[in-house]
N, C-alpha and C positions, 0 to 999 in steps of 0.2 A: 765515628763509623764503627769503630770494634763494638761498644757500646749496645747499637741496635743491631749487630750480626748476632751479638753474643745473646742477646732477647729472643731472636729468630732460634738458633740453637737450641737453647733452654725448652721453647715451644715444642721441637721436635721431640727433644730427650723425655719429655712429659708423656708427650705421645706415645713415645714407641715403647717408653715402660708401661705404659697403662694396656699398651697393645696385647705387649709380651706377658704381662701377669694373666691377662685373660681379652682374650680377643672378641669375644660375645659380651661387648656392652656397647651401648648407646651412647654413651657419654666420649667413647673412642673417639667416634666422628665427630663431634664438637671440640675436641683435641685440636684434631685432625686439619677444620677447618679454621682453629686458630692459627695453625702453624702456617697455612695456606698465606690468610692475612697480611699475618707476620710476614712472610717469606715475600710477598708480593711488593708492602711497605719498603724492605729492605731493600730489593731490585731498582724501587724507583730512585731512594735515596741514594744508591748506589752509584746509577745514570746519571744522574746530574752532579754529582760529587767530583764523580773521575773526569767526566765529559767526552765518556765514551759513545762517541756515535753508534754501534750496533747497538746497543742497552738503550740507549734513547730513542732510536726506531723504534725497539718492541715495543717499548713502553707506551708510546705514540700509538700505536699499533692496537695496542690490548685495551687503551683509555677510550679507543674510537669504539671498540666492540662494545665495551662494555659501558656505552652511555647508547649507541645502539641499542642495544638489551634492554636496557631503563626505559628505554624509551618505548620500544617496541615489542618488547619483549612479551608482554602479555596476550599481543596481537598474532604475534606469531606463533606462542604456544596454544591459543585457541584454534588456527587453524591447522596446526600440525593436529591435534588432538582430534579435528572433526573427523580429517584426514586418516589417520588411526581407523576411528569408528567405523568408516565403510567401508574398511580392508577385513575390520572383525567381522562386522555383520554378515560379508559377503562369503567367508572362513568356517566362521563359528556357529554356534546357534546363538541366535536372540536373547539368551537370559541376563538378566539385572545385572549380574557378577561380569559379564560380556560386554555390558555397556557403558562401564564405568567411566572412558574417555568420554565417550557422545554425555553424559550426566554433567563433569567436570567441564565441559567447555559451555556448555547452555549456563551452566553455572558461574562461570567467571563474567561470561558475557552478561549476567542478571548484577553482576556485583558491579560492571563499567555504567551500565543504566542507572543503576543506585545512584552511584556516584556521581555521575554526570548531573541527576536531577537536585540531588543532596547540592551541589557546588553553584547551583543556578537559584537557585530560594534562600531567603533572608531568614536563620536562624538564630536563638536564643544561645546565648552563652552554654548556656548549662545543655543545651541540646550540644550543641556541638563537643564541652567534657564530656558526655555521652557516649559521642559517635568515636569521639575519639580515643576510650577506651576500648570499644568495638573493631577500630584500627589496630586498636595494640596486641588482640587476641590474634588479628589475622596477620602481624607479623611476627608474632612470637608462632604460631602454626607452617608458615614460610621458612623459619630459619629451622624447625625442627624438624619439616619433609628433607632440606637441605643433609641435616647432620646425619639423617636416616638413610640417603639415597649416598651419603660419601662410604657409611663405614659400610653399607650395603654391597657398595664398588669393590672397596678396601679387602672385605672377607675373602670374598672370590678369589683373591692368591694364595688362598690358603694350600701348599703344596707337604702333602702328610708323606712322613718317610716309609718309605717300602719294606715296614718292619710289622704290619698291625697284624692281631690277632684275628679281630673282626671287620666284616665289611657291613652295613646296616643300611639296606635299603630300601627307603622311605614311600611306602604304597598312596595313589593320588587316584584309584578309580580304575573302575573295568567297562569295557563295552559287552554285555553280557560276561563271557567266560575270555575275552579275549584284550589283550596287553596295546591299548593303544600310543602312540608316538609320545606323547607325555610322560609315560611312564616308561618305555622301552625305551627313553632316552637316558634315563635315572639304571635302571639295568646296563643299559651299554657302559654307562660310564662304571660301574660296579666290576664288569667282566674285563675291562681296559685294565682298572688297578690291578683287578685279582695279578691276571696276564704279569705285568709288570713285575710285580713280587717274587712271580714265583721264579721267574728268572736268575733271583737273586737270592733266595731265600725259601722258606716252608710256604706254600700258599696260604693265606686266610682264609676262615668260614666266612661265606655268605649268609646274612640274616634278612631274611625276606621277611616286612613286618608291615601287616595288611588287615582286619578283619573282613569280613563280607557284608557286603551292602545290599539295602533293599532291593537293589536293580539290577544284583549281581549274582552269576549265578554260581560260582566259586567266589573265597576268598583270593581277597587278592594276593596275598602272598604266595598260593597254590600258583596261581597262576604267573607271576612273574618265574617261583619256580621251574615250570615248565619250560618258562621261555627262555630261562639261560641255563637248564640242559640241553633244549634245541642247539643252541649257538656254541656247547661244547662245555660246560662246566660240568663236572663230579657229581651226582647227587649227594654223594658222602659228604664234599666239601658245601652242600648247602641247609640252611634250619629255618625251619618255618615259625613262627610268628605270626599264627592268624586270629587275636582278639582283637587288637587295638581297632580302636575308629576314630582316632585324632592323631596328629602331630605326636602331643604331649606325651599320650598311651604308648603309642612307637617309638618312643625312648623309653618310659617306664618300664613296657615286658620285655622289650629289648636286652635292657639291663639286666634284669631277674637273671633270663637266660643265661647273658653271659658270668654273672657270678656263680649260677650253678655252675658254670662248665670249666672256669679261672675264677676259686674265690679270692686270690689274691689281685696282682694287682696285672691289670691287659693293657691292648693299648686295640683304642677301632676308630674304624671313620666312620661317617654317615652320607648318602650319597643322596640328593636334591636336587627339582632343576635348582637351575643359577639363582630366581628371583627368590623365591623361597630360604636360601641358603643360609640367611642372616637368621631369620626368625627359628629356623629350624636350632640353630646355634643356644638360642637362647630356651627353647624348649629342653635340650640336651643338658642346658646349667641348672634348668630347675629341677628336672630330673635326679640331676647327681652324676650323670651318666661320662664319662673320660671319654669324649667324643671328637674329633676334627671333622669339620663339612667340608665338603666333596661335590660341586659342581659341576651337574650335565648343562648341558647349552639347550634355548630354549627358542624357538620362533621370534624372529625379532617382532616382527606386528603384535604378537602377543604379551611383548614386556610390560610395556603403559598400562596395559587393562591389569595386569599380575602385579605390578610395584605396586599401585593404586591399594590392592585389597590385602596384599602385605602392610602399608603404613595402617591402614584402617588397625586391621589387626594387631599390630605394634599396639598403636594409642590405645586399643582396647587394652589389651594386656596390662598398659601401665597407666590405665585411666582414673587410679588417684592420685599419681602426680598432675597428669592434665587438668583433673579437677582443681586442685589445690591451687594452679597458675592460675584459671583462668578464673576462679572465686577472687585471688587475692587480685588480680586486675579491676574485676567489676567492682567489687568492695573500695578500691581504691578512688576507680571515676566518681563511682556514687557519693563516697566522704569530698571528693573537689568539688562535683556538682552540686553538694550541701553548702559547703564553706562559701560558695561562687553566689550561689542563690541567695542566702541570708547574710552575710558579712563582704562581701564587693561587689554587688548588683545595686543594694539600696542605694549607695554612696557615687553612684557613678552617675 
């Protein structure tokens, strides 16, 4: 028994150093969700070991759910997802970016038909090492939405100490010249820190970092500035940032800034809704930028359609790892389905 606790442990310790060196990777959550594993293993072995009746409930308990899930699980997330769509559609506007759930559930639903027709017709060996490398891409895709959506969780505690220099907050769009709930949710959370801080300490500068868009009639960063001196913040304590027009750029000039102003060394946060929070993390490390994310809260109806275009993004970002996996898969079916076809087909 100490044996597999002391496994369980190790998983953690793995984890939480690779946490604490730097919290913006991906590789975190796959930690994360070993120690999960682990920790689950060790539970059960643990329940039948001692022959503790409460540990043995749960266990009973958690094996029912989670063969539920297996089972149905696909069922269910398709109709949650339809369910999603009508609440955005009825919400939002119509656009592709908007419709990502209603996409993903027509989509899963085409892959049950597949399948179902694939499992009813008499195929060739080497068709099915085929299909079954095509299986393999979409559970290695499965475990890596998984690792994505834990450390995605995970980041969200991120609680920065009431010491920073800077506050850096990250522009998402203007309605004309005006700070929609998306964004003046990213400010509120901004003007909450400041607040906090300064109770205890110097307040920090606010860096508003936005450029202007085709549809916009101020930069954004003008404009979020407006909107929390309305709410009571110092002009003094606030600096505008208005070239960027990405993510990446709003930590790049952001930076600049601050080393003109601290060429030594500062300490800032960056302020995000919640869904956004990870990815922004990860822009801030290529940057260079000494940043902690800072999560506003966001629409719940609105998560599904935003985690969706967050992972997109992700695999983009890191799309020659994905390549590299899913090349060495296919190359792999293809050399069985070679060997399968020419040296144990003939023979059989």
């Amino acid at each position: 028994m100490s044996l597999i606790i002391a496994l369980t442990a190790i998983t953690f310790i793995v984890f939480l150093v690779s946490y604490l060196i730097n919290p913006a990777k991906l590789v975190n959550g796959l930690l994360f969700n070993i120690f999960l594993f682990s920790a689950m293993i060790t539970i059960v072995y643990v329940a039948f070991t001692i022959q503790n009746p409460i540990l043995i409930f749960l266990v009973i308990i958690f094996a029912a759910l989670a063969i539920i899930l297996l089972i149905f699980g696909i069922y269910i997330l398709i109709i949650a997802l339809f369910i999603n769509a009508k609440i955005v559609m009825k919400r939002e506007s119509r656009t592709p970016a908007n419709l990502l759930t209603l996409f993903l559930a027509i989509g899963l639903i085409g892959c049950l038909v597949l399948s179902f027709i694939v499992s009813r017709i008499s195929l060739s060996p080497e068709i099915k090492i085929l299909l079954g490398g095509v299986t393999l891409i979409g559970i290695y895709y499965i475990f890596s939405v998984f690792n994505f959506l834990m450390i995605s969780f995970i980041y969200q505690f991120n609680r920065p100490k009431l010491n920073q220099d800077f506050i850096i907050v990250l522009g998402s769009g203007l309605i004309g010249d005006r700070v929609p709930p998306l964004l003046a949710s990213r400010i509120n959370k901004a003007i909450e820190f400041y607040h906090k801080q300064s109770k205890v300490t110097a307040p920090p500068k606010i860096i508003f970092s936005g450029g202007q868009g085709d549809d916009e009639k101020i930069s954004e960063a003008l404009a979020m500035q407006r909107y929390a001196i309305e709410k009571g913040i110092p002009i003094e304590d606030t600096i505008l940032e208005d070239k960027s027009v990405n993510t990446l750029q709003n930590m790049q000039f952001s930076k600049r800034i601050i080393e003109n102003l601290i060429p030594g060394k500062y300490k800032s946060v960056f302020v995000t809704n919640n869904f956004h929070l990870f990815r922004a993390a990860l822009y801030a490390r290529q940057a260079n930028l000494n940043s902690v994310g800072l999560g506003s809260k966001t629409a719940l109806y609105f998560l599904p359609n935003a985690m969706i275009r967050e992972y997109i993004a992700i695999v983009v970002m890191n799309k020659k790892q994905h390549i590299i996996i899913v090349s060495l898969i296919l190359i792999l079916s293809l050399l069985t389905t070679i060997i399968q076809y020419f040296f144990v087909s003939p023979y059989i």
